[in-house]
LOPAFI-410936 format. One record per residue (C-alpha): residue in one letter; x, y, z. Coordinates in nm, 2 decimals, m for minus. Layout:
BEGIN
+------+--------+--------+--------+
: rest :     c1 :     c2 :     c3 :
+------+--------+--------+--------+
:    a :      X :      Y :      Z :
...
+------+--------+--------+--------+
//
This chain:
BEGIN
+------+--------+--------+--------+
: rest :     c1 :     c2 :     c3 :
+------+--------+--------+--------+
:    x :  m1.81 :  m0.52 :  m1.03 :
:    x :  m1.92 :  m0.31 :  m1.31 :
:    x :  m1.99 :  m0.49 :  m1.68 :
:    x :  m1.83 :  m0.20 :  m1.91 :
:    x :  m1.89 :  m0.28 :  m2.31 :
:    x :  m1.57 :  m0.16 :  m2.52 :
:    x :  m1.61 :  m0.12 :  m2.93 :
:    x :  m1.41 :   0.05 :  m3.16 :
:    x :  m1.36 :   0.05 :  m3.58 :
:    x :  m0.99 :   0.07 :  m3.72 :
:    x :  m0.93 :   0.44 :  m3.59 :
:    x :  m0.97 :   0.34 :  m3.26 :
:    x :  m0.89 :  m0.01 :  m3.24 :
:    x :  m0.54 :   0.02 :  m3.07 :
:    x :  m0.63 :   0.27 :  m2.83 :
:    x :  m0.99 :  m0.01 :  m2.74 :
:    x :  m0.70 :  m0.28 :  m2.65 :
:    x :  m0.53 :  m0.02 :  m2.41 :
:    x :  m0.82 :   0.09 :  m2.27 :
:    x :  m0.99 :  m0.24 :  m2.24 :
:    x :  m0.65 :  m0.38 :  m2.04 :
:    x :  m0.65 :  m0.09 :  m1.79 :
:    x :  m1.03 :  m0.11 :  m1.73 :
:    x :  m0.99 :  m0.55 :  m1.67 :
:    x :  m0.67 :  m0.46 :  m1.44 :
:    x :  m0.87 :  m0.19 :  m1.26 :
:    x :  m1.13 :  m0.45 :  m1.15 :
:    x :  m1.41 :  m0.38 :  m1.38 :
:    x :  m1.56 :  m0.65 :  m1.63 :
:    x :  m1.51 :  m0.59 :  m1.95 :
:    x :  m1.70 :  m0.72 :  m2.29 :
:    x :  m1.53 :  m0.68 :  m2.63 :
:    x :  m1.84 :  m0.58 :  m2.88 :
:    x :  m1.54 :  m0.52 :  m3.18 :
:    x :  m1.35 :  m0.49 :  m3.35 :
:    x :  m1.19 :  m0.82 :  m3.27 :
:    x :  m0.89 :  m0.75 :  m3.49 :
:    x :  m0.78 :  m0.43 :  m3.69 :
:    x :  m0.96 :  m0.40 :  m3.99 :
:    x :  m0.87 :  m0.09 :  m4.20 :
:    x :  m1.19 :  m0.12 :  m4.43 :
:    x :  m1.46 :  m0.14 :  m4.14 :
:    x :  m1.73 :   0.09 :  m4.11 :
:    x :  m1.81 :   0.24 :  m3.74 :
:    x :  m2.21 :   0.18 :  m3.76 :
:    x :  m2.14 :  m0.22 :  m3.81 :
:    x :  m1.92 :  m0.18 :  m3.51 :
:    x :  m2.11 :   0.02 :  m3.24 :
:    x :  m2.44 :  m0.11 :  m3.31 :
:    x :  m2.38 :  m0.44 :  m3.07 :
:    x :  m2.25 :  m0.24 :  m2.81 :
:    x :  m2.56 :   0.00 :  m2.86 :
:    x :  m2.77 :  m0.27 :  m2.80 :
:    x :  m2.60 :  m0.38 :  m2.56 :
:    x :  m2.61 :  m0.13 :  m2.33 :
:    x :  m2.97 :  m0.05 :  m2.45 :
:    x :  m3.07 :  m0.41 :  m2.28 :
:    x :  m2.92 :  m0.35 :  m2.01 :
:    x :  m2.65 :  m0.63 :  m2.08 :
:    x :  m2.38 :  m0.41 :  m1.93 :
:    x :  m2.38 :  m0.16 :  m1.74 :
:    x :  m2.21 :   0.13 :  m1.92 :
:    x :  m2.02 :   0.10 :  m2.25 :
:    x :  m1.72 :   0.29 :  m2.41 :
:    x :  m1.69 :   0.34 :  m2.83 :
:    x :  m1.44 :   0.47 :  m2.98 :
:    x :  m1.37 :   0.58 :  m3.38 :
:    x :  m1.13 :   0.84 :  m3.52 :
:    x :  m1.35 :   1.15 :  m3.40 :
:    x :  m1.57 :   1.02 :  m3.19 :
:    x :  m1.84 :   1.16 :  m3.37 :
:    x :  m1.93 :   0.85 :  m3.61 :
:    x :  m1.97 :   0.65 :  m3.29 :
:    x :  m2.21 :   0.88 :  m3.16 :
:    x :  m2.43 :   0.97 :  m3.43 :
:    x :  m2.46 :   0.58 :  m3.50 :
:    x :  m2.52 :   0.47 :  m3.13 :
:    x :  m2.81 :   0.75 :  m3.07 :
:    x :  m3.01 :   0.60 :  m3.32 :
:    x :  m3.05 :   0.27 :  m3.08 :
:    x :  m3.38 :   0.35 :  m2.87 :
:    x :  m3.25 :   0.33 :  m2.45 :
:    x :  m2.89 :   0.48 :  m2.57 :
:    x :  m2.76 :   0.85 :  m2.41 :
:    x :  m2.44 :   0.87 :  m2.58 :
:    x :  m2.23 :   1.16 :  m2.63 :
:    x :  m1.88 :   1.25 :  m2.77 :
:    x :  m1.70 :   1.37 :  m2.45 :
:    x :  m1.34 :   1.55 :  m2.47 :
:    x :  m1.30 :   1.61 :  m2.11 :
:    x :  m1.39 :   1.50 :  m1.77 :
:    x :  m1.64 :   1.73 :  m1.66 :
:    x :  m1.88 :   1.63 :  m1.89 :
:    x :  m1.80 :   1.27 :  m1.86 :
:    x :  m1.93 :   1.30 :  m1.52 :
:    x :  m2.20 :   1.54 :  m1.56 :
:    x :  m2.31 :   1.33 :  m1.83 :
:    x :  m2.39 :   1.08 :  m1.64 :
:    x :  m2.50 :   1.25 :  m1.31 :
:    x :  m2.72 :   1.47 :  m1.46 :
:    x :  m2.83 :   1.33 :  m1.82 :
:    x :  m2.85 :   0.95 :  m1.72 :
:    x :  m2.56 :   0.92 :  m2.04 :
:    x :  m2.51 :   0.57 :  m2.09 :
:    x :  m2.28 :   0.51 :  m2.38 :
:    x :  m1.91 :   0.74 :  m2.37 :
:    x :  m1.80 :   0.78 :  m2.72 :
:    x :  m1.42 :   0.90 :  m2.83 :
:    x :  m1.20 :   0.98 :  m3.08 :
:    x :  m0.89 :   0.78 :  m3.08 :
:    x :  m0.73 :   1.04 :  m3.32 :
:    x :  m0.79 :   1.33 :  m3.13 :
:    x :  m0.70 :   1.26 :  m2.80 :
:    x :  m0.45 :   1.06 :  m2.63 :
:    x :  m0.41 :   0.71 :  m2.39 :
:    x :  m0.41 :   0.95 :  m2.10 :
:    x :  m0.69 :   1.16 :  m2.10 :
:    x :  m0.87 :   0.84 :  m2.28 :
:    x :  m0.82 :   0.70 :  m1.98 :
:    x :  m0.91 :   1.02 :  m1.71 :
:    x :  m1.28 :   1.04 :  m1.96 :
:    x :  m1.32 :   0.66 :  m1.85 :
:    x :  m1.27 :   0.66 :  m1.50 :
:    x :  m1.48 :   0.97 :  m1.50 :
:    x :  m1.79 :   0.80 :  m1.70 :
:    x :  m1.81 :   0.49 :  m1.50 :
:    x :  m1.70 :   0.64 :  m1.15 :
:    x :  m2.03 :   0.89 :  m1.20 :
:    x :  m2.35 :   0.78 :  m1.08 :
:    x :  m2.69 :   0.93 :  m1.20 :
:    x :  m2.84 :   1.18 :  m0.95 :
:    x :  m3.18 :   1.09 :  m1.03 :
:    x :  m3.30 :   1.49 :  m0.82 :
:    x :  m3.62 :   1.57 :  m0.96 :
:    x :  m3.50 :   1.81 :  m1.22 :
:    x :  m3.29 :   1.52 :  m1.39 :
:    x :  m3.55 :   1.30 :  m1.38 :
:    x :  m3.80 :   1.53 :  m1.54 :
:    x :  m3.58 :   1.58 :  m1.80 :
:    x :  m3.45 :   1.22 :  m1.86 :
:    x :  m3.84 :   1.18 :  m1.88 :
:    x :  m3.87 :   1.39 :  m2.14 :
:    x :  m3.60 :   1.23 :  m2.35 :
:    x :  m3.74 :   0.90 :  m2.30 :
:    x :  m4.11 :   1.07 :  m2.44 :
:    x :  m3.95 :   1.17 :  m2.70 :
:    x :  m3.77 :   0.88 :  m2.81 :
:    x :  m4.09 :   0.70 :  m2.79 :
:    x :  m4.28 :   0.94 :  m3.02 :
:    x :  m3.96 :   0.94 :  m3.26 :
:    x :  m4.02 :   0.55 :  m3.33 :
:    x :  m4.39 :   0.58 :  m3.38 :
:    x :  m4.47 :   0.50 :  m3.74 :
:    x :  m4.50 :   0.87 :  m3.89 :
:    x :  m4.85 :   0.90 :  m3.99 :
:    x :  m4.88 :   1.24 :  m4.29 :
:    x :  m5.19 :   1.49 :  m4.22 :
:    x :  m5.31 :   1.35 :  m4.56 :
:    x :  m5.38 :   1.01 :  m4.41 :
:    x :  m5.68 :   1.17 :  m4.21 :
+------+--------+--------+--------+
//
């Protein structure tokens, strides 16, 4: 059984609670990283950044965020090092995502698209498996590199 982490702020908070009941009665183990209730004057970074590390350390397997775009969510979780998240709008991508980019972390915008294909972009994220062919992996490889370099202390040509 797959651990699925589930966050959203106040534009996605009733579309988490659906999402979070069909993914429990569809056998998967779901954690609730927030909001816990709806909160109008939340902010998405204080929200998605537990799920972020969440999935970053590996304490579930996959996680799910959603905001009113989907794009706060995403710009916010990408800044955790070990998270590949991306704002996905249909399933394609949700599967590619994963079987081709290693994605981790499905972000989505409660206020753009509905329960139904909410749903379909779910099942389509944590259905996908990583492919993990030599041309993925080189990539993924190079991601991680450059991650790494990203959170090196930044060090000015003047400091020579």
């Amino acid at each position: 059984m797959m651990t699925v982490g589930i966050a959203a702020d106040h534009a996605g908070f009733e579309q988490k609670e659906q999402l979070m009941a069909k993914l429990a009665e569809a056998g998967y183990d779901v954690r609730d990283y927030g909001a816990k209730t709806y909160d109008p004057a939340d902010d998405y970074p204080d929200i998605i950044v537990p799920l972020a590390q969440a999935v970053a350390r590996r304490e579930v397997a996959r996680g799910i965020a959603v905001c009113g775009s989907g794009v706060g969510v995403s710009v916010a979780a990408n800044k955790i090092l070990g998270v590949r998240a991306a704002l996905i709008t249909e399933t394609y991508s949700a599967r590619q995502g994963v079987e081709h980019d290693d994605m981790n972390l499905l972000c989505l915008g409660g206020r753009v698209i509905g329960p139904m294909l909410i749903w379909e972009l779910a099942t389509a994220f944590l259905q996908a498996e990583y492919d993990g062919g030599e041309r993925f992996e080189r990539r993924l490889q190079k991601v991680i590199a450059l991650e790494k370099q990203l959170t090196k202390p930044h060090t000015s040509q003047t400091d020579n």
